[in-house]
C-alpha positions, 0 to 999 in steps of 0.5 A, spaced: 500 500 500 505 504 501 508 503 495 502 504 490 501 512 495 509 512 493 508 512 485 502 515 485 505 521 488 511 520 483 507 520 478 503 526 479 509 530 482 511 536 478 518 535 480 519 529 475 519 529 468 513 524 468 508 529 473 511 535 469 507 532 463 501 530 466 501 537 469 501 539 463 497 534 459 492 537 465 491 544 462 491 542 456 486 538 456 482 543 461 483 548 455 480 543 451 474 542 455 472 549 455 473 550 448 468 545 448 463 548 451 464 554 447 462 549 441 457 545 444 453 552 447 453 556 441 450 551 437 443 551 435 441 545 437 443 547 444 436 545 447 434 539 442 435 531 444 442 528 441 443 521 440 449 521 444 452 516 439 451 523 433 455 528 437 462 528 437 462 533 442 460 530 447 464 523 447 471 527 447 468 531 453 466 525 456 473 522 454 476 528 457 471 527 464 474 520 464 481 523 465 480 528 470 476 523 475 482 519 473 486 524 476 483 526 481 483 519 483 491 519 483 491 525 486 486 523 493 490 517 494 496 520 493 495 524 499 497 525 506 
């Protein structure tokens, strides 16, 4: 258990080369996420039912959302 907080806060840590990566993969991401939103409001179709399966948007969002609870995740765990 020990070993598994110890990488976890390797890996999310900005002082190595692995946590500088992910910091900015984070940032990234978050920007891209935003720039989603933008997108997906100043769309016509902002108040009409989607299949999900048709919106490109919405599954790259999710994509997206499904880092940043990994990330999270790693984060909590992590701490002390």
């Amino acid at each position: 258990m020990t070993e598994a907080k110890d990488w976890a806060g390797e890996l999310i840590s900005g002082q190595t080369t692995t946590g500088r990566i992910l910091v900015v993969l984070v940032f990234i991401l978050s920007i891209a996420s935003l720039i989603i939103y933008f997108i997906d409001a100043s769309s016509e179709e902002v108040e009409k039912c989607q299949k999900w399966s048709d919106n490109v948007t919405q599954q790259i969002d999710l994509a997206f959302n499904i880092f940043f609870m990994v990330y999270f995740f790693i984060r909590f765990y992590s701490s002390k």
